[in-house]
C-alpha positions as CSV (number, residue, x, y, z in Angstrom):
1,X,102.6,133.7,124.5
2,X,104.3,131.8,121.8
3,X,105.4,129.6,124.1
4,X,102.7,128.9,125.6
5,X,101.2,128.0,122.2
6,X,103.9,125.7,121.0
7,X,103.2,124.2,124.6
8,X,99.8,123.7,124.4
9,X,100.0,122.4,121.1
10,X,102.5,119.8,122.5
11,X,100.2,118.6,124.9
12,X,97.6,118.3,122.2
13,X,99.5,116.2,120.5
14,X,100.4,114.2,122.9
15,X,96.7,113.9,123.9
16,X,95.8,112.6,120.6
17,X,98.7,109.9,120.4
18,X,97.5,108.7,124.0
19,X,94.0,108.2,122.9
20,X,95.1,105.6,120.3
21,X,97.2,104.0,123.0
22,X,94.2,104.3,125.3
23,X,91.6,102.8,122.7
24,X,93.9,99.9,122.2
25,X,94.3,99.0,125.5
26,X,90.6,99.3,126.2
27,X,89.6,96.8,123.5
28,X,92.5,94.2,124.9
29,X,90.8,94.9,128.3
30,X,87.4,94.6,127.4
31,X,88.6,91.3,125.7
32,X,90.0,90.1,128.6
33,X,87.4,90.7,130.7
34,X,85.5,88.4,128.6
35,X,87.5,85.7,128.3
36,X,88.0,85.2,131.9
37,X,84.2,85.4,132.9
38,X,84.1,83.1,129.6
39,X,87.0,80.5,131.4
40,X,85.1,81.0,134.3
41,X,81.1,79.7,133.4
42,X,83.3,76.9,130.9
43,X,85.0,75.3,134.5
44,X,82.1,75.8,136.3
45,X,79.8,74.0,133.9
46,X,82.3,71.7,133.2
47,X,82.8,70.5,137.2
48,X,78.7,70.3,136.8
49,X,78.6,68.0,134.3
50,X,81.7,66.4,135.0
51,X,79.4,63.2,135.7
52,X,78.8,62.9,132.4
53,X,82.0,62.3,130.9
54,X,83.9,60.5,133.8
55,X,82.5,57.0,132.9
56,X,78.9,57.3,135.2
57,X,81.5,59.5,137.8
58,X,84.1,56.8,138.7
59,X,87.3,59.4,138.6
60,X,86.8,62.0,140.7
61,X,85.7,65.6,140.3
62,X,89.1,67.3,138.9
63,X,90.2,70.2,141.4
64,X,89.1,73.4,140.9
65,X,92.9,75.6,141.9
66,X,94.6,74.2,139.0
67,X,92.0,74.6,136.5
68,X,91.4,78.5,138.0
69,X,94.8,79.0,137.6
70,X,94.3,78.1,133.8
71,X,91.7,80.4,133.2
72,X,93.6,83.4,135.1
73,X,97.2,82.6,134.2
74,X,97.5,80.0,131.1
75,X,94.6,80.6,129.0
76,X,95.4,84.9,127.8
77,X,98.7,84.3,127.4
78,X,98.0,80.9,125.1
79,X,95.1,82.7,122.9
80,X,97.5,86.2,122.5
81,X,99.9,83.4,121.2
82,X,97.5,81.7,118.7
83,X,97.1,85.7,117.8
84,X,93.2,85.8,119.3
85,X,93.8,89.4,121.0
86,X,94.6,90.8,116.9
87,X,91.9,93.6,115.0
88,X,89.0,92.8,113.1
89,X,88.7,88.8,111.7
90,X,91.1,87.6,114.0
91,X,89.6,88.8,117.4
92,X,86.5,86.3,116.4
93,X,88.8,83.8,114.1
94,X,86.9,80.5,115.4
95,X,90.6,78.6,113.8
96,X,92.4,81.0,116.4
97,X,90.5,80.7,119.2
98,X,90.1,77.0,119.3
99,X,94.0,76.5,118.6
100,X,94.3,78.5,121.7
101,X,92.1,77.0,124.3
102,X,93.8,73.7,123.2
103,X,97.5,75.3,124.4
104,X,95.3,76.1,127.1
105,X,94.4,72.9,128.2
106,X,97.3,71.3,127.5
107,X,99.2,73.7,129.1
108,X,97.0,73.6,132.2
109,X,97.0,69.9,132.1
110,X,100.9,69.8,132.6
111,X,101.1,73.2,135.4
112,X,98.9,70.8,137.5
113,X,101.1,67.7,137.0
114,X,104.5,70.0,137.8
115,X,102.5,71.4,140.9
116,X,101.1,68.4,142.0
117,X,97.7,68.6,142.1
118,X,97.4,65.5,140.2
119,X,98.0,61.9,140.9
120,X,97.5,58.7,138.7
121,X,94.6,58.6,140.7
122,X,93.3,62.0,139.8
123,X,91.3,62.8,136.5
124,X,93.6,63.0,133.4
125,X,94.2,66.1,131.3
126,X,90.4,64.7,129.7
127,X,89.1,66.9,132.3
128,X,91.1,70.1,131.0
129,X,90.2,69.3,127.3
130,X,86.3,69.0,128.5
131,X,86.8,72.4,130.4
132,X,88.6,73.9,127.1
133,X,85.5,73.0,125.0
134,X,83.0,74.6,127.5
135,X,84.9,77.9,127.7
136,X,84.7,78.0,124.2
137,X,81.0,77.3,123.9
138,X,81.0,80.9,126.1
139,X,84.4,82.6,124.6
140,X,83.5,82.9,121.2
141,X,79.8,84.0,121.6
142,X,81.1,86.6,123.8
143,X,83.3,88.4,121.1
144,X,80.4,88.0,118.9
145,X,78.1,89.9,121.4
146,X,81.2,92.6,121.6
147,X,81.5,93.2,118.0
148,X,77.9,93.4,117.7
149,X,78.1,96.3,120.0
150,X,81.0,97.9,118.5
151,X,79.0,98.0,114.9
152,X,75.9,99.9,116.8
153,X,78.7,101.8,118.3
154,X,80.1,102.7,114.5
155,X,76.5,103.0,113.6
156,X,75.8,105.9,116.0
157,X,79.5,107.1,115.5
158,X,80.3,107.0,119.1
159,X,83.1,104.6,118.2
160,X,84.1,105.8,114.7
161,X,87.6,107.0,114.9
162,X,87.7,110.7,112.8
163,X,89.9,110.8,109.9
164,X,91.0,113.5,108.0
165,X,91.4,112.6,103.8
166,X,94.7,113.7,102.2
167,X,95.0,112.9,98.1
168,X,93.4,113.8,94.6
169,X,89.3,114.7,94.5
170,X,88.5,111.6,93.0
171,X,89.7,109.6,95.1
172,X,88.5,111.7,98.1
173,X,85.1,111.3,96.4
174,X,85.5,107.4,95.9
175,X,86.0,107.1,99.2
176,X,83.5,109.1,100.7
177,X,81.0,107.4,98.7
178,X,82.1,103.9,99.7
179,X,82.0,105.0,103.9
180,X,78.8,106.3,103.1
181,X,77.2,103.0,101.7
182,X,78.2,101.1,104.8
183,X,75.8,101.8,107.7
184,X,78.5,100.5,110.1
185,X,81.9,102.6,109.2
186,X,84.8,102.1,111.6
187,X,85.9,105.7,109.9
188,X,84.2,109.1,109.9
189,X,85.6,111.4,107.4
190,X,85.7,114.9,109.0
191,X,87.7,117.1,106.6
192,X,89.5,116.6,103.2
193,X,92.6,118.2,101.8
194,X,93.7,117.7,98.3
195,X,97.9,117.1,98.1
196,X,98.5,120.9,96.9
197,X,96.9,122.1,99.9
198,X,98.4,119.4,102.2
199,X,102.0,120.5,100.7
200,X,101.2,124.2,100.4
201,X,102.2,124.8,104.6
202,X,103.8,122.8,106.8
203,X,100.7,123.3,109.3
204,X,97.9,122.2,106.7
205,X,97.7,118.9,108.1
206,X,98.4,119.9,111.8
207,X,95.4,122.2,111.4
208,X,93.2,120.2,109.9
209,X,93.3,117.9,112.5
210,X,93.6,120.3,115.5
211,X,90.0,122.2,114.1
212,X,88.6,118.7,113.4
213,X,89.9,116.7,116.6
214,X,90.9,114.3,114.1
215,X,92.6,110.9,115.5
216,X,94.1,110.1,112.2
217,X,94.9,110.9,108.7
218,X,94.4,108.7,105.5
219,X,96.5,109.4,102.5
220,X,95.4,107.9,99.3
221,X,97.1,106.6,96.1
222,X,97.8,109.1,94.0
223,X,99.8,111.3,96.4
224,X,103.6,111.3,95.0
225,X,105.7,109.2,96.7
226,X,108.1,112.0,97.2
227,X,105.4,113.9,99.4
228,X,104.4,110.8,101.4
229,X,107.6,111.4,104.1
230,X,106.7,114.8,104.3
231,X,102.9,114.4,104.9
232,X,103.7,111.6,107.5
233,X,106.0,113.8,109.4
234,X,103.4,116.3,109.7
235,X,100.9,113.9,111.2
236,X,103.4,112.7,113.6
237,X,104.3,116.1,114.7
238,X,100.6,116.7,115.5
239,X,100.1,113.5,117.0
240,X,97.8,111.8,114.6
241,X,98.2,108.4,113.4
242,X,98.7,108.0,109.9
243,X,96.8,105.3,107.2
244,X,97.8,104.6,103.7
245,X,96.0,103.2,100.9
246,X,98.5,101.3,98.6
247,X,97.3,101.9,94.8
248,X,97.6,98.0,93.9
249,X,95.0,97.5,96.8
250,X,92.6,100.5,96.7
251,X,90.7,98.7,94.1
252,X,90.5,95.2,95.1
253,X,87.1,93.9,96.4
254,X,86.6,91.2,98.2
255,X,90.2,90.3,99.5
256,X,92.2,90.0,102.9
257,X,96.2,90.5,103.4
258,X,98.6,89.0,105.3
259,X,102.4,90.8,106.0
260,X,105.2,88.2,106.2
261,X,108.7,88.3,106.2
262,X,110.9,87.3,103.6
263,X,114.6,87.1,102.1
264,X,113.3,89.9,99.6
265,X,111.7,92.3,102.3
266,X,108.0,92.0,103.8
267,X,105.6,91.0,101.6
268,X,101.9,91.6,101.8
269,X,100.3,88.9,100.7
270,X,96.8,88.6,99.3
271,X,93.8,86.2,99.5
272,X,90.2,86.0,98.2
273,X,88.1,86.9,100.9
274,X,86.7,83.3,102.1
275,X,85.4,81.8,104.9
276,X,87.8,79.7,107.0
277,X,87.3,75.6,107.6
278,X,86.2,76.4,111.5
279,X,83.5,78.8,110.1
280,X,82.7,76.8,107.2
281,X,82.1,73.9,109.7
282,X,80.3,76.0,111.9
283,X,78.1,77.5,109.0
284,X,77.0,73.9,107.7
285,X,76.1,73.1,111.0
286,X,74.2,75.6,111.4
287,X,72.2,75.2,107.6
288,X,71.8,71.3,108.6
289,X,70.3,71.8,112.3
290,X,67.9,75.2,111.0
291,X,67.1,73.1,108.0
292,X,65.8,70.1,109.6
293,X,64.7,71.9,111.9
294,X,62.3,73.8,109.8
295,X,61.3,70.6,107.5
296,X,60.0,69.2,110.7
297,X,57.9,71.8,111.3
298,X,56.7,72.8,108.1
299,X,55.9,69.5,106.0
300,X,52.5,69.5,105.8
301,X,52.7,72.9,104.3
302,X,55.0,71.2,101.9
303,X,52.4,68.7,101.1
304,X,49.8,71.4,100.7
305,X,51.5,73.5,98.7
306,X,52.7,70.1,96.2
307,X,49.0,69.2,95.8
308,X,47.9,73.2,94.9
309,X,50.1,73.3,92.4
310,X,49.4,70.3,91.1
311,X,45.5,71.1,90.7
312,X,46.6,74.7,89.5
313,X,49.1,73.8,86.6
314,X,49.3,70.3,86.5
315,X,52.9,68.7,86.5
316,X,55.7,68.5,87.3
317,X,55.3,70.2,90.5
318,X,58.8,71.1,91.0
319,X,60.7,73.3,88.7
320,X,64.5,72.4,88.3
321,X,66.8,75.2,87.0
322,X,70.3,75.1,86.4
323,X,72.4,77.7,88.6
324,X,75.7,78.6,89.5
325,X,77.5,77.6,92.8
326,X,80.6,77.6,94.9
327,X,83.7,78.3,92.6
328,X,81.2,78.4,89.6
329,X,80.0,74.6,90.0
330,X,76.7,74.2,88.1
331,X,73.6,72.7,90.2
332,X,69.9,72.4,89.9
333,X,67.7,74.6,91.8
334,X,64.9,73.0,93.2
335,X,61.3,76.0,93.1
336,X,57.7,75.0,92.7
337,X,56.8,75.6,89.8
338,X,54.7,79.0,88.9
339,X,55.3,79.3,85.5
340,X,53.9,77.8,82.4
341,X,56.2,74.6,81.2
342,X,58.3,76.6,78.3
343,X,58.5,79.7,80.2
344,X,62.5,79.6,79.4
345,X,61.7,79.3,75.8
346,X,60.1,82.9,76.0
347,X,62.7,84.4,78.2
348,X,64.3,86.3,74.9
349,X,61.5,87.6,74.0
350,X,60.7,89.1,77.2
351,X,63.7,90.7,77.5
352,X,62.5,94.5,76.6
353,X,59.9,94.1,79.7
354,X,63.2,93.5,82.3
355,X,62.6,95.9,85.3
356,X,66.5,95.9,85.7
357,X,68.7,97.8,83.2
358,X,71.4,95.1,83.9
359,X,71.2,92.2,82.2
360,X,72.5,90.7,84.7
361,X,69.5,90.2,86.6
362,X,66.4,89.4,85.4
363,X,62.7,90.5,86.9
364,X,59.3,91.0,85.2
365,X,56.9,93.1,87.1
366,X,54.0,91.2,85.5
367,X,55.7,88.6,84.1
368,X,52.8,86.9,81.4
369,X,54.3,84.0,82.2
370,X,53.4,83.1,85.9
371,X,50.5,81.4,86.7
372,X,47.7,82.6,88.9
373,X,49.0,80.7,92.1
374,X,52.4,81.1,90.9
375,X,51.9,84.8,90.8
376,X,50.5,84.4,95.4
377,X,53.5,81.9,96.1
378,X,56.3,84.1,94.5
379,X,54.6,87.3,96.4
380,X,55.5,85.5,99.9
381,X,58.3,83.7,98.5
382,X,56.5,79.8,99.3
383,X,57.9,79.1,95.9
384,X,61.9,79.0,97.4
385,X,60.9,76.3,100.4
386,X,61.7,73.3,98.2
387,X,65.6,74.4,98.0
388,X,65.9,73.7,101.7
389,X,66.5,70.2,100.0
390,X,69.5,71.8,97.9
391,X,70.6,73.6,101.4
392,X,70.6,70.1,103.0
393,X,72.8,68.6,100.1
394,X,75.6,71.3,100.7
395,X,75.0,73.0,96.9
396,X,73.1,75.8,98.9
397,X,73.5,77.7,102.5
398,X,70.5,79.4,104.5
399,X,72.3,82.8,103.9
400,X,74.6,83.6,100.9
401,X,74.6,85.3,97.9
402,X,71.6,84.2,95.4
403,X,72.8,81.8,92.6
404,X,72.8,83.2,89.0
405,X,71.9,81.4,85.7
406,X,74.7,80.4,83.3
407,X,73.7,83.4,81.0
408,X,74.0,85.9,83.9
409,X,77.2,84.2,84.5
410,X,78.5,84.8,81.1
411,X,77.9,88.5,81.6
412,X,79.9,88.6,84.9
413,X,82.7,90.7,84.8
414,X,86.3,89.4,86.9
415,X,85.2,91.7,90.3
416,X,82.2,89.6,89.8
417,X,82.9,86.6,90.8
418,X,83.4,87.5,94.4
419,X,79.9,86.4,94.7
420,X,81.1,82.6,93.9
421,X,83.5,82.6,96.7
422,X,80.8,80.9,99.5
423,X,78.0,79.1,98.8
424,X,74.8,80.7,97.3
425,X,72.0,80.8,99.8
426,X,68.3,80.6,100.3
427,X,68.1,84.4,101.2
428,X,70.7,87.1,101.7
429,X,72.2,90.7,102.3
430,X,70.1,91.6,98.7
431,X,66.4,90.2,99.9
432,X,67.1,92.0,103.6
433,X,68.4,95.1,102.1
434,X,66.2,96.1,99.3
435,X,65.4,93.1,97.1
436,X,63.1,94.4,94.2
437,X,64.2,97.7,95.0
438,X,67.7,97.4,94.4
439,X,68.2,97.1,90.9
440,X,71.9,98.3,90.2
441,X,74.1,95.1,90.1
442,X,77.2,96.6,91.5
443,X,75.4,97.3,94.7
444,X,73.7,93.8,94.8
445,X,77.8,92.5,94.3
446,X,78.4,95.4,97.2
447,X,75.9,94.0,99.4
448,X,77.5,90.4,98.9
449,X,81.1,91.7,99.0
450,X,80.1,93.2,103.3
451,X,78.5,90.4,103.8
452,X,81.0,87.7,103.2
453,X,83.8,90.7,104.6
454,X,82.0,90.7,108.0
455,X,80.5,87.2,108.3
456,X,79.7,85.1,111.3
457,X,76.9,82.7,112.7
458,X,75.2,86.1,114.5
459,X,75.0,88.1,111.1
460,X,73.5,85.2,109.7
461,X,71.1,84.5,112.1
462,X,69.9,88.7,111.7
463,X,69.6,88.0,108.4
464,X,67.0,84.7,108.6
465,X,65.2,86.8,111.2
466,X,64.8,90.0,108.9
467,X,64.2,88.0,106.1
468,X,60.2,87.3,107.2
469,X,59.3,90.9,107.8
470,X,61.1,91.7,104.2
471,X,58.8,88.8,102.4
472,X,55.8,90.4,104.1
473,X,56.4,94.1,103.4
474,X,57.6,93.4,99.6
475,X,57.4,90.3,98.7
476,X,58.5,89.1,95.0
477,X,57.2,88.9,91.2
């Protein structure tokens, strides 16, 4: 009977290192998948519209063997090199993806030369390049659509990968609060151990994870270093994987790491958690096309809204206010105005009326200082429309974090300044996620930190579309 337990627990563990192989392959797989129905709509738009770029159709349509033979062959081997296939940022990094559909297409370009399916008199590797560009259009919205479905999937915990927490209560407790605040939690914590009990028998761990059908253990700072070989050897024996949380990182906000290799060992190195060039590009273009876009469409609300205030509080209609951007550059804010002219002069003495007990932000429920159209444009927000100018001149983005005033600024603490790491924008994770309601600045910083963390075009665009409902239902004062 004994051996038939050590057996079975062999197999279990066993079982639960094959499931991390398994999940690992099907994500590749699934990726995959996608790329290659991705290569294929990009070729087969791109012979569709070949006309367009072959100078009115003078060089021929390009054949379609060597250019499948890209897609099957050349293009996953050329994005696992540009490191496309890694976790998290990089399976969506628009730097990574682009850099490898362009080995792609060079790379097709010359297989067709060497195998002779082209001839001078044959489209030139333009036609590879044009394909590269269509499979991207596809590729990349693909993986956007994927990780979409992998955060419902975190969401309703089908995906979440079970972790049982080794370490001291208080961290246990940080971290159970921090999973808890995210709605979309690649981790669900299904048992905790402090170190005593972890060290106290050599089948703690193992059991912990057997009872819980855990698929990995996290071991936090403060465990001695002494008792981290000891604890690892336990998971291994049971089959678990095993995730630390280094003590000089635990508390950093938003930041991403790198590992490289070096003469003096592997270093981890760290950087502020930006946005890349490709998705900076891809942002602006986005805040240029929406904003114009919308200007188009809404100017002679623009107009109307100008001439009310106007006849309501005289001028200037506009109301310019300093604010903090990018990297702490200062601009001016462009609102209609719906306060009287020296409203900032009695700021100070308002200050006891503050709905917020962080003097950080700054929000009068009845604020004596609005005026009486002022008091209906701030309650469906009309009074932000004029900084879709500042959004066209780059100081502001659609989405972002909302710009402070220098005296907020002053008051900001270092972890702070994540929110200066992108550009402010019109609305945000704040307004869609609580606005009034939310009056703790660490979450508003929180909600800012995710959202820059887990940016792309998609979250974005869920953020502009929430953002109506959210004015509707609560509106500001």
């Amino acid at each position: 009977m004994p051996d038939r337990d050590v057996r079975h627990a062999g197999d279990e563990s066993v079982f639960r290192m094959w499931n991390e192989v398994r999940r690992r392959t099907v994500r590749i797989g699934i990726l995959l998948l996608s790329d290659t129905v991705a290569g294929l709509l990009g070729v087969q738009v791109a012979l569709m519209s070949w006309a367009l770029v072959s100078n009115h159709g003078l060089r021929p349509v390009p054949r379609i063997v060597p250019l499948l033979a890209m897609v099957f062959c050349i293009q996953p081997l050329a994005l696992a090199a540009a490191g496309a296939y890694g976790r998290g940022r990089r399976a969506k990094s628009l730097a990574r993806i682009g850099l490898g559909l362009l080995i792609t297409a060079v790379a097709g370009w010359i297989q067709a030369r060497l195998f002779g399916h082209m001839t001078p008199d044959l489209p030139n590797k333009t036609a590879y390049l044009y394909s590269a560009v269509w499979i991207g259009t596809f590729l990349w919205p693909f993986r956007e659509l994927i990780q979409s479905v992998v955060r419902m999937g975190y969401r309703k915990g089908t995906l979440q990968r079970r972790a049982v927490v080794v370490g001291v209560q208080a961290e246990i407790d940080d971290l159970h609060t921090r999973i808890a605040s995210r709605s979309n939690s690649d981790l669900a914590v299904v048992a905790t151990l402090t170190s005593e009990q972890a060290l106290s028998s050599p089948t703690a761990i193992r059991d912990a994870v057997q009872n819980n059908k855990a698929h990995l253990v996290l071991l936090t700072p403060s465990i001695p270093f002494d008792a981290f070989r000891t604890m690892i050897l336990h998971c291994f024996s049971c089959g678990a994987g095993v995730s630390l949380m280094p003590r000089t990182l635990s508390s950093l906000g938003a930041s991403h790491f790198e590992l490289r290799d070096s003469y003096a060992g592997t270093l981890l190195q760290v950087f502020p958690m930006t946005l890349g060039i490709p998705q900076l590009a891809a942002k602006r273009a986005m805040d240029v096309v929406l904003t114009l876009l919308a200007l188009s469409l809404i100017w002679p609300l623009l107009a109307a809204l100008a001439l009310a205030v106007k006849l309501d509080a005289g001028s200037p209609v506009l109301f310019r206010q300093e604010r903090m951007g990018l990297g702490g550059r200062r601009f001016h804010i462009l609102k209609f105005r719906t306060m009287v002219l020296d409203a900032d002069q009695h700021k100070a003495s308002l200050q006891h009326l503050n709905e917020y007990p962080d003097g950080r932000l700054f929000k009068i429920k009845s604020d004596p200082r609005v005026t009486r159209l002022g008091r209906i444009l701030r309650k469906l927000s009309l009074d932000e429309l004029p900084q879709l100018w500042n959004v066209l001149k780059g100081d502001m983005s659609l989405v972002g974090p909302r710009p402070c005033v220098p005296e907020e600024f002053a008051l900001y603490a270092p972890h702070h300044m994540e929110r200066l790491f992108v550009v402010p924008g019109l609305t945000g994770p704040w307004q869609v996620q609580g606005r009034n309601s939310v009056t703790d600045f660490e979450q508003v910083v929180r909600l800012d930190r995710e959202y820059i963390q887990s940016w792309s075009l998609l979250s974005d665009l869920l953020i502009l579309i929430k953002t109506v409902p959210t004015l509707l239902g609560h509106g500001a004062y």
